[in-house]
N, C-alpha and C positions, 0 to 999 in steps of 0.2 A: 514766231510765237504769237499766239490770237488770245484774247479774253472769250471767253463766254460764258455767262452768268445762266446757272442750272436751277433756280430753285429757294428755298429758304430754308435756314433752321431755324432753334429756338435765337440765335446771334445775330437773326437777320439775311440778307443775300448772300448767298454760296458764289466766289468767284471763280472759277476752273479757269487755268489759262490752258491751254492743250498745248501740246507741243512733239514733235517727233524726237523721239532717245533712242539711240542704238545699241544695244547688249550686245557687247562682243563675250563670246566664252575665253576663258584665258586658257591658255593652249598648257596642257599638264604636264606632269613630272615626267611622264611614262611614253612619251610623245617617241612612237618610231614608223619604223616600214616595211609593215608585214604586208604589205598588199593585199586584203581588205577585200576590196571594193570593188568586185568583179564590174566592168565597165568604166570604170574611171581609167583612163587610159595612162595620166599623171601619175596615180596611186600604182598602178601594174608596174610601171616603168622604171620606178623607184625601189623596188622589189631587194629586200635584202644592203639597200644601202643604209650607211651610218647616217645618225639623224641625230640633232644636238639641239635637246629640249629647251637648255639655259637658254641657246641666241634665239630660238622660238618662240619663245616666251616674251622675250626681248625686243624682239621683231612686232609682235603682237602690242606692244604698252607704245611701242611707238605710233605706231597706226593710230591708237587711240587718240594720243596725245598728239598727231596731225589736224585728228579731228578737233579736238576741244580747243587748240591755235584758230581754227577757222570759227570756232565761235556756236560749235553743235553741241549741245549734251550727249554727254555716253554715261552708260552702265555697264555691267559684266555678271556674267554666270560663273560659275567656280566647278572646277571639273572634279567628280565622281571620285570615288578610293579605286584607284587601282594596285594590286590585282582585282578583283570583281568576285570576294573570296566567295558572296552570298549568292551569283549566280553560280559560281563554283561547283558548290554545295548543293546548288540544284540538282547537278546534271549528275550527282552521284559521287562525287570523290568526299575524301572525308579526312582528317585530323583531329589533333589535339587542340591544333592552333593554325591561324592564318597560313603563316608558313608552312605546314605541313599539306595544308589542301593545295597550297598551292604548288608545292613539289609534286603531290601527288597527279596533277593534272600536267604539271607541263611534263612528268614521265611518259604518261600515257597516252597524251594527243598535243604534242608542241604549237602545231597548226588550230587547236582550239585554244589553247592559252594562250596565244596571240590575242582571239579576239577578246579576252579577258585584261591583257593588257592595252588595247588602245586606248588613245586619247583622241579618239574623234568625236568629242564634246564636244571640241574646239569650237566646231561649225555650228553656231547656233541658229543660224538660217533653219536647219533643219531640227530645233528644239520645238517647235510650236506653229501653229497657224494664229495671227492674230488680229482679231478683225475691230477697229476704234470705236468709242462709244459714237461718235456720229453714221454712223453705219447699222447699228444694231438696231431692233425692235427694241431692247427694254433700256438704251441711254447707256449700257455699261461695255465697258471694253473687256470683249471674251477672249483668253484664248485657251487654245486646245494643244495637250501634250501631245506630239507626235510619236505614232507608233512605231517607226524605223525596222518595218517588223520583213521588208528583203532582204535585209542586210545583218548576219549574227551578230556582231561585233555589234551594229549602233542599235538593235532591239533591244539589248541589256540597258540601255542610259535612259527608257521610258519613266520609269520609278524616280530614279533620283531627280531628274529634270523635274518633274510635277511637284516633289516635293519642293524644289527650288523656286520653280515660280509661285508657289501658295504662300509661302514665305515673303518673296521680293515683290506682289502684287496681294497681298493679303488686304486690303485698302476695298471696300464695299464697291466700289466705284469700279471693278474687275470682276471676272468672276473666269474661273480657273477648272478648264475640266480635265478630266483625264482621256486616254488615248482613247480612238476607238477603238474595236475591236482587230486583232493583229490578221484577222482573214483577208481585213480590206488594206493596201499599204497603202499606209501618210507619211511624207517625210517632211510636212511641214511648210515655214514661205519659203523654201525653195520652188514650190512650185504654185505660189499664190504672187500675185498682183496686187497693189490697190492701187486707181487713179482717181483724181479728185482734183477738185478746182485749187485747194487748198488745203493742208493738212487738219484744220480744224470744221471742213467742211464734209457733207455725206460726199460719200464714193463710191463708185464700181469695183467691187471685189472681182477678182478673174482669179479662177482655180484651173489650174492646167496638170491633167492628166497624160499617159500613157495604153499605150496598147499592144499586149504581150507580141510575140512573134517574131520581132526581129533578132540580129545579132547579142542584143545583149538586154537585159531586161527592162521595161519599163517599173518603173518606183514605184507612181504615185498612180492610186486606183480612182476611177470618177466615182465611184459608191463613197470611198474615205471622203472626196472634196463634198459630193452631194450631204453626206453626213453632216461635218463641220459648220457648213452652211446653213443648215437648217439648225444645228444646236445654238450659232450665233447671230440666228436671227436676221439674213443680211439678203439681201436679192441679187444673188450673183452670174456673171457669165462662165461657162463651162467652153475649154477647147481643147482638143486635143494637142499635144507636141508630137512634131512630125517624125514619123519613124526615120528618119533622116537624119535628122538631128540628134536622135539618140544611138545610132549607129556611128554617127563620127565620132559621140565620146562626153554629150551633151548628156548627161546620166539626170540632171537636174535641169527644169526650166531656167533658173538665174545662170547656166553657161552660156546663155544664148537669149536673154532677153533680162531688161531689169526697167522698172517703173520707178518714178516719182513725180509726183504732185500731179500735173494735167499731162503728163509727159510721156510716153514709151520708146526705148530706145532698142530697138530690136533685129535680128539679121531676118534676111529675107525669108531663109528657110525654118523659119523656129515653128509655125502653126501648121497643124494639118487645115483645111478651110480657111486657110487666111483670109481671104476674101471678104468671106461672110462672117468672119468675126469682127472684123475689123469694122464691118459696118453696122453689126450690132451696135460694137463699142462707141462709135457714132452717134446712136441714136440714145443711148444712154448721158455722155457725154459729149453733150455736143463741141466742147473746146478743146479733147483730145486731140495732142500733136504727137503724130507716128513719126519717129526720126527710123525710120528702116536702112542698113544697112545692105546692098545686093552685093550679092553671092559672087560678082564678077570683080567685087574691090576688094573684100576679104570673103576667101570661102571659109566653108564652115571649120574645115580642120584648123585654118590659121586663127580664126575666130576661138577655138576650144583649148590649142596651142598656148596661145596667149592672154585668154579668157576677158579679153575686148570686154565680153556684158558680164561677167561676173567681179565689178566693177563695182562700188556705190555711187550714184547718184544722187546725190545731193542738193539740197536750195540752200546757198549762202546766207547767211541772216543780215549782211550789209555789205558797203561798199569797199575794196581793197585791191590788191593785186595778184596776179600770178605769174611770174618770171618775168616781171617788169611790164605787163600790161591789167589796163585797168581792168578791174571785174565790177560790172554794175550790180546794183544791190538787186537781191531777192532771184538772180540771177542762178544757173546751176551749174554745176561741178560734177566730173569726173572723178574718181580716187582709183587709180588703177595700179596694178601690179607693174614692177619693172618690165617685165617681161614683156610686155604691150610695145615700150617703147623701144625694144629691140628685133619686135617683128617689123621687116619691110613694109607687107601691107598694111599695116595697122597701122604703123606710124604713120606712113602716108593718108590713109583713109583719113585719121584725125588733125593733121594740119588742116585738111581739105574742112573739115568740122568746126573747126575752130576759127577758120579764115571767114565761115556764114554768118546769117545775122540768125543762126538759128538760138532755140534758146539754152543749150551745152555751151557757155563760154569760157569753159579755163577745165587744165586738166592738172591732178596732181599726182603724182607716180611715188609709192611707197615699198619697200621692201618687204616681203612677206612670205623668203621664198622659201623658209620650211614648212612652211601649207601647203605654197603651190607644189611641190614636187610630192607631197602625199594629194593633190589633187584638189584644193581649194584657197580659192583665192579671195578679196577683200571682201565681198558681198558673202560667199560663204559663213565670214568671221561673225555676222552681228544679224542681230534680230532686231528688228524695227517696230516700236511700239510708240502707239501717238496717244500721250495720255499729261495729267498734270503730275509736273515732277513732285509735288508735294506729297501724292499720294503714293510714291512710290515708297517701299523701304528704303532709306538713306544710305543704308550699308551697302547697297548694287550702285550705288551712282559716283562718279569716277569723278573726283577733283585732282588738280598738280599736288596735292601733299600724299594724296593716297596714291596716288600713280608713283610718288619716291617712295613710299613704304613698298608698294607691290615690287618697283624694283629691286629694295633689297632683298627682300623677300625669295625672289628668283636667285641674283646673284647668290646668295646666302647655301640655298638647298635644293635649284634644280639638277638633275645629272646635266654633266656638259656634255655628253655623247652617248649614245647607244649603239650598239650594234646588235646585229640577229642572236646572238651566242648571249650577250648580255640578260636578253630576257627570261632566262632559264638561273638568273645569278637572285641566289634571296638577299645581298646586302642590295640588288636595285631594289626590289621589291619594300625593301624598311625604308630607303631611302625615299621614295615615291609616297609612300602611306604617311612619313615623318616630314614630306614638304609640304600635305594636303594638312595634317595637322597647324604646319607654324601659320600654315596661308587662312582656315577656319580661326585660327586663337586672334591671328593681327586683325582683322577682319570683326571683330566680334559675333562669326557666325559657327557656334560650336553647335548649334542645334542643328547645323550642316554634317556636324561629323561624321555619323552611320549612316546617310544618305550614301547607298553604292546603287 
């Protein structure tokens, strides 16, 4: 955390401390495995299995609370009412009551009320693009709801998420737009960057794109990144991710590449023109350190397998340890999914990591695994916003008293299991809408209520 003094009011000097907060979404009542997500190879795979929102959730508050041991701030997003009665009602079915549209739709198309039940809010990686006030032309830290508009299931979460952040960033000191238009796809920092000497320093924004044609589709459009960039004011590098990378299963840049501070840690294969971005990014930054990962220590499949880069990255804020060795201060971290540490190559790759003087010194391995097996892992979970925690709404910021309210909370009213047949049941459906209720009322955010 840094000072920086912005200015005066009529009080005198304005102090901003900046600081990097992570919003994780908290993963919802309705949490299953319809398989979604054409191209998430996790999410396909999972197809039809039981999924148990309770230990999901559960899995989730832990992570957090890894983080806030280590001494990070976190916040949280609250996920959407499902069923999704109001897109429902879009598409034409109709009732007396909730219930009844929502009979009415899983009659007639099961495979569409699906995507009316997800909970892939969860991943708020892909709620917003966010770019810090030391980055922008006008001083204010923008960001921009993402339109998720390849995907049916996560296009419906535009609405609520915007309303979400105007609320948790309604503080002058943000400024909060809506998506762009659904022709160009955005899915958000999943496929943005920012490296920087420092968190409270300017930086190189890097928005990374796709390019239709291969086996499975690219996300995110260079029109949507060129957009975003120009509404927030930022002078950014543009590259493409390698058709390669998104054919083994890389659907999002963060499966295969993740940033912090002067830092990139990235597999060989993630860029189309690696080369020549990389020397951009050079001349931009000239302190950038490329920790690149080649393709002959872990290929990309064991890379997306295990999701190595979809990881946080993190700078510790002082001195401690990690399984008994010391971690020098301001130093950086891994948070990686179990799963890393039971793929061969990866384990090995990362002793090899950990044994340098590079600057990754300590890794810590969290359970997450009903994300991972619908397809997202720890970086997926949180949205990284570098701003002064003061100005944030208080009600999004995560302390140990409210991390034991959220878990009773869970404990209390989430289903403990779901299965494919379940979905089609209206006591899930109350049950889902009456956990999104007790979680809005404990919370003091009822003015979240009709946000679907």
């Amino acid at each position: 955390m840094d000072s920086r003094v912005r200015g005066n009011d009529e009080h005198g000097l304005v102090t901003i401390m900046l600081t990097e907060i992570n919003f994780d979404g908290i993963i919802g009542p309705s949490h299953n495995y319809a398989a979604l997500s054409f191209g998430n190879l996790a999410s396909t795979a999972h197809a039809g299995a039981t999924s148990y929102p309770r230990a999901a959730a559960l899995q989730w508050l832990a992570k957090m609370r890894t983080l806030l041991d280590l001494g990070l701030p976190q916040g949280f997003l609250l996920p959407p009412e499902r069923p999704a009665t109001g897109w429902l009602r879009a598409l034409g079915f109709s009732g007396d009551d909730a219930d009844a549209v929502a009979m009415a739709a899983y009659g007639a198309d099961p495979r569409l009320f699906a995507s009316a039940m997800s909970a892939s809010s969860m991943w708020t990686a892909n709620a917003a693009t966010v770019s810090p006030a030391p980055d922008t032309t006008d001083g204010r830290c923008h960001l921009t709801t993402a339109n998720l508009s390849r995907m049916p299931h996560r296009s419906l979460e535009a609405a609520a998420t915007e309303a979400q952040l105007r609320v948790a960033f309604a503080h002058p000191s943000f400024a909060v737009h809506a998506a762009v238009p659904a022709a160009f796809g955005d899915e958000g920092a999943a496929n943005h960057m920012r490296l920087c000497p420092a968190h409270d320093a300017p930086g190189v924004e890097v928005f990374v794109y796709g390019e239709d044609g291969g086996t499975f589709p690219a996300r995110q459009s260079r029109r949507a990144s060129e957009a975003v960039a120009r509404r927030h004011g930022v002078d950014a590098l543009f590259v493409q991710q390698s058709p390669e990378a998104i054919a083994a299963g890389a659907f999002h840049n963060d499966v295969v590449a993740v940033a912090n501070s002067h830092v990139l840690f990235a597999h060989e294969q993630v860029f189309a023109g690696r080369d020549a971005f990389y020397a951009a990014l050079q001349l931009r930054l000239p302190e950038v350190v490329v920790v690149e990962v080649p393709a002959a220590a872990v290929s990309l499949a064991d890379a997306v397998a295990s999701y190595l880069f979809n990881s946080q990255l993190v700078t510790l804020p002082g001195t401690g340890s990690d399984q008994g060795v010391a971690v020098p201060s301001r130093s950086m971290a891994l948070i990686l999914p179990r799963e890393a540490a039971s793929n061969i190559a990866v384990s090995r790759y990362l002793d090899t990591l950990l044994a340098g003087n590079g600057p990754i010194r300590a890794v810590h391995y969290i359970d997450v695994r009903e994300s991972m097996q619908n397809g997202g892992g720890p970086a997926c979970l949180r949205l990284r916003v570098v701003a002064d925690r003061a100005a944030v709404d208080p009600r999004f910021l995560l302390d140990e008293r409210k991390a034991d309210k959220l878990a009773q909370i869970i404990e209390a009213h989430w289903p403990a299991s779901i299965d494919s047949a379940d979905l089609g049941r209206r006591e899930l459906w109350q049950q889902c809408r009456a956990a999104r209720w007790h979680l809005t009322q404990a919370l003091d955010l009822s003015v979240l209520r009709n946000a679907a």
